[in-house]
VOBANU-113540 format. One line per 3 residues: number of its first residue (from 1); their letters; for each residue x, y, z of N, C-alpha, C. Coordinates in pm, 1 decimal. Layout:
REM residues N
NUM	A	X,Y,Z,X,Y,Z,X,Y,Z | ... .
//
This chain:
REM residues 220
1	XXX	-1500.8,1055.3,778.9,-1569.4,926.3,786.4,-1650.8,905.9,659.9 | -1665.9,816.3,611.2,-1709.7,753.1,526.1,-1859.6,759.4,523.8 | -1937.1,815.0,415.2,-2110.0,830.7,433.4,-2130.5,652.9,450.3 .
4	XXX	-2286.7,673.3,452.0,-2346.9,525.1,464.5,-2340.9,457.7,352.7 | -2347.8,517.0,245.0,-2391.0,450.6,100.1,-2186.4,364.6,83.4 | -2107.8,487.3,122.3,-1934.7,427.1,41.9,-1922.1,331.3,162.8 .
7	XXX	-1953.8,309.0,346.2,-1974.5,230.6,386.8,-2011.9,50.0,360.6 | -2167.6,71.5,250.2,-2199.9,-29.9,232.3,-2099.4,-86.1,170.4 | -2073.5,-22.3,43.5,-1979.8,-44.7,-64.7,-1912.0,-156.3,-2.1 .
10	XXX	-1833.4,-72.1,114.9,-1707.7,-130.6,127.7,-1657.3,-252.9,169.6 | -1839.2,-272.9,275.3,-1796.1,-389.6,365.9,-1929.8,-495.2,320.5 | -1963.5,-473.5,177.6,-2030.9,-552.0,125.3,-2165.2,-601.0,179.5 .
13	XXX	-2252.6,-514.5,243.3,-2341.1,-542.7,323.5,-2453.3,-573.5,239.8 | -2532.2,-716.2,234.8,-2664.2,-777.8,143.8,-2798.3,-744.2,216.0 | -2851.7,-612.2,150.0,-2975.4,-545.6,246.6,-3097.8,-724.2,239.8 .
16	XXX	-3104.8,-797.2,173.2,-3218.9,-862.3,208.5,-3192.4,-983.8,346.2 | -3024.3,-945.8,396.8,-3063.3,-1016.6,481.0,-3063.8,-1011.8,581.7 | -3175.0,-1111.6,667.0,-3219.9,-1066.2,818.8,-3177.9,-996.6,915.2 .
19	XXX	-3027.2,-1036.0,944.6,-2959.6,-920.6,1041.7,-2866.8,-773.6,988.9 | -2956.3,-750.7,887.9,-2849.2,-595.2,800.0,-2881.3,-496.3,875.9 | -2959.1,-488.6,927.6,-2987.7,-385.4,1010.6,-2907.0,-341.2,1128.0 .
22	XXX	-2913.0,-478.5,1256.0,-2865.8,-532.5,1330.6,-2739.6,-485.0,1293.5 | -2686.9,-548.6,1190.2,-2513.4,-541.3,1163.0,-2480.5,-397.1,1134.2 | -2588.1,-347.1,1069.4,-2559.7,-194.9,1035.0,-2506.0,-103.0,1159.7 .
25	XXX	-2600.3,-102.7,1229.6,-2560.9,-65.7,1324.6,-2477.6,-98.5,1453.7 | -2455.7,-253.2,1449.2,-2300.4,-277.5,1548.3,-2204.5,-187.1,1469.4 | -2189.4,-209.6,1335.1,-2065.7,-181.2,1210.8,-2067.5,29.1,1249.2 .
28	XXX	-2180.3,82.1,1270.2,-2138.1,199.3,1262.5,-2078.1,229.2,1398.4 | -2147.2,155.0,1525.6,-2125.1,181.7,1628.7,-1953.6,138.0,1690.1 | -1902.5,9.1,1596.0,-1781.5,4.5,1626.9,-1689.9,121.7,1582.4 .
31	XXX	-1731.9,215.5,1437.6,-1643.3,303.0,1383.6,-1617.4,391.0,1463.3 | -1701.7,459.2,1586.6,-1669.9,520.3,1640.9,-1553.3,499.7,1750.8 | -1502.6,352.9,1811.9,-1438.5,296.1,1865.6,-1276.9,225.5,1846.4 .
34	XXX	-1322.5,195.7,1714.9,-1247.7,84.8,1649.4,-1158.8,68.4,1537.1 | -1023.9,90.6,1470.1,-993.1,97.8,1357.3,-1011.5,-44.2,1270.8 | -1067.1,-171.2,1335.7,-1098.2,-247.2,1242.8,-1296.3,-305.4,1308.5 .
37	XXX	-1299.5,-370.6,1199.5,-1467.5,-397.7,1246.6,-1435.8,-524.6,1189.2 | -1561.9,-583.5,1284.6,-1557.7,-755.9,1275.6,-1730.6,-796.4,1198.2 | -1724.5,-833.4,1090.4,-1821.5,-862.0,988.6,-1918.8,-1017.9,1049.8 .
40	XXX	-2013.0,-1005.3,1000.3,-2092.1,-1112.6,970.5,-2150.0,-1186.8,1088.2 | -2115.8,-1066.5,1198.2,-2139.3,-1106.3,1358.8,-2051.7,-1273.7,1440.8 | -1925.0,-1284.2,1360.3,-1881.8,-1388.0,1360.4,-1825.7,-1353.8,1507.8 .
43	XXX	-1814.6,-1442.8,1591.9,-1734.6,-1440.6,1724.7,-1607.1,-1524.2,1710.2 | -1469.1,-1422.3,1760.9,-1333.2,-1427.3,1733.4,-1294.8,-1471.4,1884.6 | -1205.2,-1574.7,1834.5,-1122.1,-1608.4,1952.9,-1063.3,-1501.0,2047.1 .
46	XXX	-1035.8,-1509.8,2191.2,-994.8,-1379.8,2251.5,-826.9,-1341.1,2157.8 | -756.7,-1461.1,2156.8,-623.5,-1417.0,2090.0,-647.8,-1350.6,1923.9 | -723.4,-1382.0,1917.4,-751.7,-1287.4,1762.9,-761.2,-1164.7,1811.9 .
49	XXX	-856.0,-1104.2,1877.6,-923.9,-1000.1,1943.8,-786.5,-945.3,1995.3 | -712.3,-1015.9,2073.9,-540.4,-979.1,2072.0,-480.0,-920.4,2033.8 | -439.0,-954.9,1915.0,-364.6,-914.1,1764.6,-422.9,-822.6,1709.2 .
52	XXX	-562.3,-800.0,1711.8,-628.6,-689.9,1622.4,-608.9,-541.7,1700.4 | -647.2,-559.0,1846.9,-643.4,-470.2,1938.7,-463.1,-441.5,1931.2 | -381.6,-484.6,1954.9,-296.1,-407.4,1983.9,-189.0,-379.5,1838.1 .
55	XXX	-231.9,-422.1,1701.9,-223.9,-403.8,1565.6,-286.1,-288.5,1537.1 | -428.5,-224.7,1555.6,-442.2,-120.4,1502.8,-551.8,-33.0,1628.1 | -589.5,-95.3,1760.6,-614.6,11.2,1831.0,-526.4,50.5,1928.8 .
58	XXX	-408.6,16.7,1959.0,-315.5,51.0,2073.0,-198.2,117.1,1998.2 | -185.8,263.1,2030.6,-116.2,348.8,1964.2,26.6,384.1,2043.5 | 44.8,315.3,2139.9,200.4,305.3,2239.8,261.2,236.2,2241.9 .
61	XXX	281.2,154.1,2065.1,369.0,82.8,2038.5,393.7,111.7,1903.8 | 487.4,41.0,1850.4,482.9,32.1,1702.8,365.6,-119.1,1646.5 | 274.9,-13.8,1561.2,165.1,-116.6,1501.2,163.9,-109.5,1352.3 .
64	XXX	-4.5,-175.6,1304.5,-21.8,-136.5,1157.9,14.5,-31.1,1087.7 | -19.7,96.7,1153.6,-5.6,208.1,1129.2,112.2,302.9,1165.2 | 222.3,225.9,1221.3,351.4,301.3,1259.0,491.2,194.9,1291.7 .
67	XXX	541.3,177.7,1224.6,642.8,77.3,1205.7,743.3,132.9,1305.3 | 757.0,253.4,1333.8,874.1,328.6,1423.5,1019.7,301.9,1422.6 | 1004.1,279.7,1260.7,1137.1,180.3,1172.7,1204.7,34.1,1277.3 .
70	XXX	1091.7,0.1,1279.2,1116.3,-147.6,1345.0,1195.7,-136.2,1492.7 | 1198.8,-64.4,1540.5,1256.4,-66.5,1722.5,1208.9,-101.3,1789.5 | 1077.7,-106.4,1784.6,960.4,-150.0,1909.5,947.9,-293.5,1854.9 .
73	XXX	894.9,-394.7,1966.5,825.1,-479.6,1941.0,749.1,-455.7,1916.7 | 701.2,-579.7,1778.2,529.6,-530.6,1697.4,533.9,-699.3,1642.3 | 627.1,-797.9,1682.9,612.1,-885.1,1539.3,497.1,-989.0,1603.0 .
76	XXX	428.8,-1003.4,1702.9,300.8,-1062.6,1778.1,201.1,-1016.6,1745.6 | 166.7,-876.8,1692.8,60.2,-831.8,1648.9,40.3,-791.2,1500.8 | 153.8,-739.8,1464.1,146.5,-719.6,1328.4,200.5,-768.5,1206.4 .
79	XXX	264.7,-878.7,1271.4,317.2,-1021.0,1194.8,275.4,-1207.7,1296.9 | 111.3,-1234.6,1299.8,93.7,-1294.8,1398.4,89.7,-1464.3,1293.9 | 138.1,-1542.8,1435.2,186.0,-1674.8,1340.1,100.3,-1803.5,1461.5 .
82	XXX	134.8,-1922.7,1437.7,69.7,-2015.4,1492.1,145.8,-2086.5,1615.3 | 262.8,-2047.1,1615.1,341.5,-2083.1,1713.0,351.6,-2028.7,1856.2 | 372.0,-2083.0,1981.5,413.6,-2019.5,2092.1,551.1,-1950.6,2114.6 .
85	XXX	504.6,-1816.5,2142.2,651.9,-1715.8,2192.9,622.9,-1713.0,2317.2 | 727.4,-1587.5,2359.5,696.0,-1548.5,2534.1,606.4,-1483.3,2543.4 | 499.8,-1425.0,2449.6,353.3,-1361.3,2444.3,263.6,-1480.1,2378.4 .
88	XXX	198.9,-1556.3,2457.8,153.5,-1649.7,2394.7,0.7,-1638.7,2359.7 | -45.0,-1499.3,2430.2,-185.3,-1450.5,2369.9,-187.3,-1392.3,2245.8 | -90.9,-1430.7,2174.6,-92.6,-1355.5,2059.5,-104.7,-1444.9,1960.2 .
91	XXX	-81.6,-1606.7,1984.7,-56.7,-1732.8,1869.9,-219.1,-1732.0,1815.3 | -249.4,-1726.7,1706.1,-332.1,-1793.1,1618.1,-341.6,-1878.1,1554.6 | -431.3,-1988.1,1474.5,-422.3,-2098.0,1390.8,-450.4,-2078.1,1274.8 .
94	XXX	-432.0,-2167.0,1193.0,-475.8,-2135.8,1068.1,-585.2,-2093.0,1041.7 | -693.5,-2130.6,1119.2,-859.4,-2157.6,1102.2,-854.6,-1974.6,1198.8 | -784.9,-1923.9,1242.2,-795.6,-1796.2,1276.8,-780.8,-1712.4,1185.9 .
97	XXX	-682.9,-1721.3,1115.2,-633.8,-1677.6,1012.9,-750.9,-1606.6,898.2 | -788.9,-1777.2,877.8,-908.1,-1799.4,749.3,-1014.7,-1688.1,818.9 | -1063.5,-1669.9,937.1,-1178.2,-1563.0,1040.0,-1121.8,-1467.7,985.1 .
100	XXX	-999.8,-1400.5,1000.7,-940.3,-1280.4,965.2,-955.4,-1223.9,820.1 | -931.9,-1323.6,785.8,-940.1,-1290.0,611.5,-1050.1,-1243.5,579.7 | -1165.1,-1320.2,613.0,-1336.9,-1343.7,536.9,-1389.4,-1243.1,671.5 .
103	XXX	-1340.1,-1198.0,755.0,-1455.6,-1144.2,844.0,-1390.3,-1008.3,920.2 | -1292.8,-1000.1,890.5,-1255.9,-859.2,970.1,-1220.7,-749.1,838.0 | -1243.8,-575.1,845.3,-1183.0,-521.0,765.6,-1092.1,-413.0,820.4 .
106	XXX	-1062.2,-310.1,816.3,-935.2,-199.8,858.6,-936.7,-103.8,782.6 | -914.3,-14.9,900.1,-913.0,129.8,836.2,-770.0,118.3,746.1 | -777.4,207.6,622.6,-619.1,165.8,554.2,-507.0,251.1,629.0 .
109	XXX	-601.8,377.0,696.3,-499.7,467.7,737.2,-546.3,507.5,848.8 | -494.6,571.5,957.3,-533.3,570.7,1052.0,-607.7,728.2,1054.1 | -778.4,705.9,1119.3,-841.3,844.1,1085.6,-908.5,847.9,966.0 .
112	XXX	-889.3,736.0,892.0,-927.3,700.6,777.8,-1088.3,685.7,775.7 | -1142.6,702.7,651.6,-1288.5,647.9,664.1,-1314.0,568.0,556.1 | -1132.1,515.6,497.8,-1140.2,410.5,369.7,-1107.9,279.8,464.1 .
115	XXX	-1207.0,194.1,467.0,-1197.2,70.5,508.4,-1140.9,-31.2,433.5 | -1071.1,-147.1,427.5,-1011.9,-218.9,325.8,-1008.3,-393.1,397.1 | -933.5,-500.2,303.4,-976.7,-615.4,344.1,-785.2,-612.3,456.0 .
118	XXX	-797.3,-721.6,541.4,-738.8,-738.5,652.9,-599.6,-735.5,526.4 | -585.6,-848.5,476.9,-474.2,-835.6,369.9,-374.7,-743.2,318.1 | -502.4,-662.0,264.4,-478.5,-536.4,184.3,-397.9,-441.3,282.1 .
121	XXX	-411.3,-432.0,407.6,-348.0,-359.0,450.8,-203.0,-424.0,524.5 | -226.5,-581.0,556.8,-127.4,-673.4,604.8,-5.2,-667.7,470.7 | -30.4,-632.4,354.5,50.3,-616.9,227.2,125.9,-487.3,270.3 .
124	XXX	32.2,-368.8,284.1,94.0,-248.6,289.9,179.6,-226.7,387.3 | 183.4,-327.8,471.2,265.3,-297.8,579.3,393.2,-362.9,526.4 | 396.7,-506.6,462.3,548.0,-559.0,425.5,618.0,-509.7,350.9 .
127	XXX	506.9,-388.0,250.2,562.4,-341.1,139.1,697.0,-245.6,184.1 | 627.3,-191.2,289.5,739.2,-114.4,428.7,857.3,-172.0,440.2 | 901.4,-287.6,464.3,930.9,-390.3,519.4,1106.2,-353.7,438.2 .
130	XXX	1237.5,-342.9,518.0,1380.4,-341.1,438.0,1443.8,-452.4,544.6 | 1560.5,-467.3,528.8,1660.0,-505.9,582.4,1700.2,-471.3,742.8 | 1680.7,-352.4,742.7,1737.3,-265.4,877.0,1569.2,-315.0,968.6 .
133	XXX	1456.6,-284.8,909.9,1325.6,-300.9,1028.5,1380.7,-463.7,1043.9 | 1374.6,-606.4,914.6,1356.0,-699.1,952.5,1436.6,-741.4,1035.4 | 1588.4,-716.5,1026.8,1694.6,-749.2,1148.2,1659.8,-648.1,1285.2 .
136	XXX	1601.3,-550.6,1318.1,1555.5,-471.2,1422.7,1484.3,-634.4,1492.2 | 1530.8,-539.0,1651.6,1426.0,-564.9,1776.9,1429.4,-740.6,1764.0 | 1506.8,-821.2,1764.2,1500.4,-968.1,1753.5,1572.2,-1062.7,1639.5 .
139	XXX	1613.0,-977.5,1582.2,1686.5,-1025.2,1436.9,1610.6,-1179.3,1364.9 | 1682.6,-1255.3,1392.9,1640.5,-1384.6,1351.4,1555.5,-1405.8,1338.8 | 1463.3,-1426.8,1517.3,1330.8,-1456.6,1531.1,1228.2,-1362.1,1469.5 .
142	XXX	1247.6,-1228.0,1413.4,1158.5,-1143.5,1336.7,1129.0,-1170.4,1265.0 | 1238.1,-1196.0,1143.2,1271.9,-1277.8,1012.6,1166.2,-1389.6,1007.4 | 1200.0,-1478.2,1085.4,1109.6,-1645.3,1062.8,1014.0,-1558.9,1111.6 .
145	XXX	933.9,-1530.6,1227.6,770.6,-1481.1,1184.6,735.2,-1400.0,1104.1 | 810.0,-1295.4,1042.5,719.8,-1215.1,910.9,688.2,-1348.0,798.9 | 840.2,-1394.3,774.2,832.1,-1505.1,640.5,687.2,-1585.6,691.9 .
148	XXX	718.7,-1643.7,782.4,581.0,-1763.3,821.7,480.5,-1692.2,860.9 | 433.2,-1565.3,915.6,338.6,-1507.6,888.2,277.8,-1491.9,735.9 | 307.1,-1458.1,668.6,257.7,-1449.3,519.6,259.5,-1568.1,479.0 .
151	XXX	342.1,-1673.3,497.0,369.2,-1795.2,439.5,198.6,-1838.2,486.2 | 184.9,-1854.3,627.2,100.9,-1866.6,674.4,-78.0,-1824.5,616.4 | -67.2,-1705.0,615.7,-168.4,-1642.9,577.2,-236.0,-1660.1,432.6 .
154	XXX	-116.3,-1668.9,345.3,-119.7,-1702.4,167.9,-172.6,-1826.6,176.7 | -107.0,-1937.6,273.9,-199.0,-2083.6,287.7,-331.4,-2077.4,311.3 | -369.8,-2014.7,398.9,-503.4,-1965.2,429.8,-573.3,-1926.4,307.6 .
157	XXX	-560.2,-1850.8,246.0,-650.4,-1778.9,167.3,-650.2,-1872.1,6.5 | -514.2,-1957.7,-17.6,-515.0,-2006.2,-89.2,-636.0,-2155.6,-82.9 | -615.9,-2182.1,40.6,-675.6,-2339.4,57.8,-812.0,-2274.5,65.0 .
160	XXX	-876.0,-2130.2,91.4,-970.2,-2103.3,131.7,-1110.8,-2065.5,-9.4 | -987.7,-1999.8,-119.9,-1022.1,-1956.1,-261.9,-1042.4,-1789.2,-232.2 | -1007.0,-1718.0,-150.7,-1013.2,-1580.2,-115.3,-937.9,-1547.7,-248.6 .
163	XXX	-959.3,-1507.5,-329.5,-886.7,-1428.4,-454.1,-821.4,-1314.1,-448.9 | -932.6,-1232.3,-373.0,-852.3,-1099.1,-336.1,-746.3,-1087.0,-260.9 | -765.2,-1180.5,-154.0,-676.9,-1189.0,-37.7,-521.7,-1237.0,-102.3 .
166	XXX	-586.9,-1353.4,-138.7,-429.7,-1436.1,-280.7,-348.2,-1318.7,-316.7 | -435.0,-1247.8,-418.4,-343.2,-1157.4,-474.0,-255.5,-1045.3,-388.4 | -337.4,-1021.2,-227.2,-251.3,-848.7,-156.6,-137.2,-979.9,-111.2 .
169	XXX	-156.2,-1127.9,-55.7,-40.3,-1193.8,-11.0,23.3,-1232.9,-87.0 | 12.2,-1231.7,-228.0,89.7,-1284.9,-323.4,224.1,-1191.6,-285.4 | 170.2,-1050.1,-361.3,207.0,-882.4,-314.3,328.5,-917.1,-249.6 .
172	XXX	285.3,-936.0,-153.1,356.7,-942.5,47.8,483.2,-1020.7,-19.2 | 445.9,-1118.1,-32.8,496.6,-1242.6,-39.9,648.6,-1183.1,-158.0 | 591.4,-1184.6,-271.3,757.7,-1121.3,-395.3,827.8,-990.0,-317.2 .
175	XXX	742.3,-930.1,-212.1,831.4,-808.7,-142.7,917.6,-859.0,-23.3 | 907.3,-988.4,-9.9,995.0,-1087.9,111.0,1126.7,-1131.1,18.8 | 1064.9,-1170.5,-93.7,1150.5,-1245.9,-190.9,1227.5,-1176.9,-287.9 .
178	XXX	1202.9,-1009.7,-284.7,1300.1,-934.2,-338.0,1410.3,-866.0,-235.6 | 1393.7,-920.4,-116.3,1461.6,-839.9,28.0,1636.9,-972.5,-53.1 | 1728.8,-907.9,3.1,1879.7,-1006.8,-28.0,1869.8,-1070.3,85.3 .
181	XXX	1830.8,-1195.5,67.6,1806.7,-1300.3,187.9,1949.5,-1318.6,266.0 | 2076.8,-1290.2,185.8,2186.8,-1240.2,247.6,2229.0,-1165.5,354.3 | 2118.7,-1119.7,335.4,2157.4,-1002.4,472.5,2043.1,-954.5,578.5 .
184	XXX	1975.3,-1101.2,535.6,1868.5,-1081.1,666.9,1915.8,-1227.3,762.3 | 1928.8,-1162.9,896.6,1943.8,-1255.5,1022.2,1854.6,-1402.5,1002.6 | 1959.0,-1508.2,1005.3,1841.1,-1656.7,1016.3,1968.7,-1736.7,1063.0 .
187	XXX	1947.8,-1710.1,1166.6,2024.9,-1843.7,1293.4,1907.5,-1909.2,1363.6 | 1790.3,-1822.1,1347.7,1644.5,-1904.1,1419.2,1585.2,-1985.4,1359.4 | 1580.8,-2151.9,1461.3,1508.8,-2242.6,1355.6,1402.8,-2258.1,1447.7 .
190	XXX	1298.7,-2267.7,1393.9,1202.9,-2397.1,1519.6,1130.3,-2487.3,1467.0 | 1143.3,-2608.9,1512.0,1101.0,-2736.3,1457.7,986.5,-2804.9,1518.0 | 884.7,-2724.8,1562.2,748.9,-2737.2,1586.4,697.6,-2719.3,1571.2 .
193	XXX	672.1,-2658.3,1423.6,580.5,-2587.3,1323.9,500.3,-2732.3,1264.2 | 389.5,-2685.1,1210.0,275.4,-2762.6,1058.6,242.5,-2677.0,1011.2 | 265.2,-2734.4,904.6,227.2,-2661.8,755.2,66.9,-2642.0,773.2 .
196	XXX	-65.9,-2620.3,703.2,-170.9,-2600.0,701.9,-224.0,-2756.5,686.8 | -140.5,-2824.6,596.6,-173.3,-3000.8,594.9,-158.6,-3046.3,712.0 | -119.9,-2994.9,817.9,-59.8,-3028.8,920.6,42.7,-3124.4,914.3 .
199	XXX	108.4,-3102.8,855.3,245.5,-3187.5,809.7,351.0,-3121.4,886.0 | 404.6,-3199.6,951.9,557.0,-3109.3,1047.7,665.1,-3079.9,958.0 | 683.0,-2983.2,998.1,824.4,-2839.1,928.2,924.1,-2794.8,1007.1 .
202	XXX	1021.3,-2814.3,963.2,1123.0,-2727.1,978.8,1090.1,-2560.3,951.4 | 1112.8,-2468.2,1024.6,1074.7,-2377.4,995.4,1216.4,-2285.7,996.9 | 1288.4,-2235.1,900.4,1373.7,-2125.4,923.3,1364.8,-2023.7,771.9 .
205	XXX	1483.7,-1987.2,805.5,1467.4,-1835.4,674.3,1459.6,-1918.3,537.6 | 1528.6,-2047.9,477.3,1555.8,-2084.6,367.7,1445.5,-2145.1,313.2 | 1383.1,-2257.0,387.9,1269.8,-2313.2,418.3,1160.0,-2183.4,388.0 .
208	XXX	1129.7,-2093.2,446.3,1058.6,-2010.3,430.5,1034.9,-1950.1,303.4 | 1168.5,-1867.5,269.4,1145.1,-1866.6,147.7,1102.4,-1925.1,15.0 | 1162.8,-2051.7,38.5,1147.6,-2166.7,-69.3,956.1,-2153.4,-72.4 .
211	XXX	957.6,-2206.7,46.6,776.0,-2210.2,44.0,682.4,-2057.8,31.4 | 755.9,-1986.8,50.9,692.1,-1854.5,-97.7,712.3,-1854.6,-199.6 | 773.2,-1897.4,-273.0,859.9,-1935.3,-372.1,724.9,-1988.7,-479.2 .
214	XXX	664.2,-2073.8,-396.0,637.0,-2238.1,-475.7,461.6,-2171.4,-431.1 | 447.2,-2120.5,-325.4,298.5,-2066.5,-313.8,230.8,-1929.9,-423.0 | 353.5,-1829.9,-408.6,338.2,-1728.4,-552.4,309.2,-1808.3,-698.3 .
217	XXX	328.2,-1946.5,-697.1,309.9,-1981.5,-847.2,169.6,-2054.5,-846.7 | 104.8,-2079.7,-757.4,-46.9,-2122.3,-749.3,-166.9,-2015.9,-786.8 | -190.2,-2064.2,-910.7,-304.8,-1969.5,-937.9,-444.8,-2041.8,-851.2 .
220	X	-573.1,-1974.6,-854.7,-668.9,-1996.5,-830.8,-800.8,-1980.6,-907.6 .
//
């Protein structure tokens, strides 16, 4: 575990203000519990709380920390998007998203006492990411939520000015776009998606890509 001082470091804690104390100690008291901690005493939707819990504290599936080369279902928690599936406690919004980014952090490894930003480790996981996991366990429909997960998330952080975040989804994002889109499953469309403008989308593999495509070239 991480002393108090590489702690502060990590999760950027400003001693002059009023609740550092307060936070200090929720923040140590979750480490003992928790592989991610929730910053700035912000209160998270229960479906956030969702995704986080069974992403990196529920260890009887494939999560953040164990891909189990894509066999298990994981793409609700560890690729989470805005749309309704047959797990519908798992949908988030954009404006969830943006919470995630600016207010939650994660252990990078599990047992770890290096904490890191939600991103940073949402990168390390796509970096994982081949042909054989993305066609695993759902083919198609996997495909369109990883793509629109990141698609998703890069909107977020872009419209938001998160820099750091930009750059681990940029990351994510050219490791989608170096996969041979050839040979990843996309017979799944769904046409009840919005963009972050809330502009209605077509959402499938081509579409997807394109709009990583065109988001990797936005500086900030």
């Amino acid at each position: 575990m991480s002393t108090i001082n590489e702690l502060l470091n990590s999760i950027e804690i400003v001693y002059n203000r009023k609740n550092n104390i307060k936070q200090l100690v929720n923040i140590l008291h979750m480490m003992h519990k928790s592989n991610y901690i929730i910053l700035n005493n912000i209160k998270l939707k229960q479906n956030v709380i969702n995704v986080l819990e069974s992403a990196f504290n529920e260890m009887n599936h494939a999560n953040m920390y164990n891909l189990k080369e894509g066999r298990d279902g994981m793409d609700w928690w560890n690729f989470p998007w805005d749309l309704l599936s047959n797990l519908p406690q798992y949908t988030i919004t954009y404006e969830d998203m943006e919470n995630i980014l600016k207010n939650v952090i994660v252990r990078k490894e599990i047992n770890s006492g290096n904490y890191v930003r939600y991103s940073e480790k949402l990168k390390d996981v796509v970096l994982q990411l081949n042909v054989n996991i993305m066609n695993e366990h759902g083919g198609s429909a996997r495909v369109l939520k990883i793509i629109y997960c990141i698609r998703n998330f890069l909107s977020a952080a872009l419209s938001c000015k998160l820099k750091e975040d930009v750059e681990n989804l940029k990351i994510a994002a050219n490791k989608l776009l170096s996969i041979d889109e050839r040979k990843l499953s996309g017979d799944y469309v769904r046409s009840d998606g919005l963009d972050i403008n809330k502009h209605k989308e077509i959402r499938n593999k081509i579409n997807g890509l394109n709009n990583l495509k065109k988001l990797v070239k936005i500086n900030i």
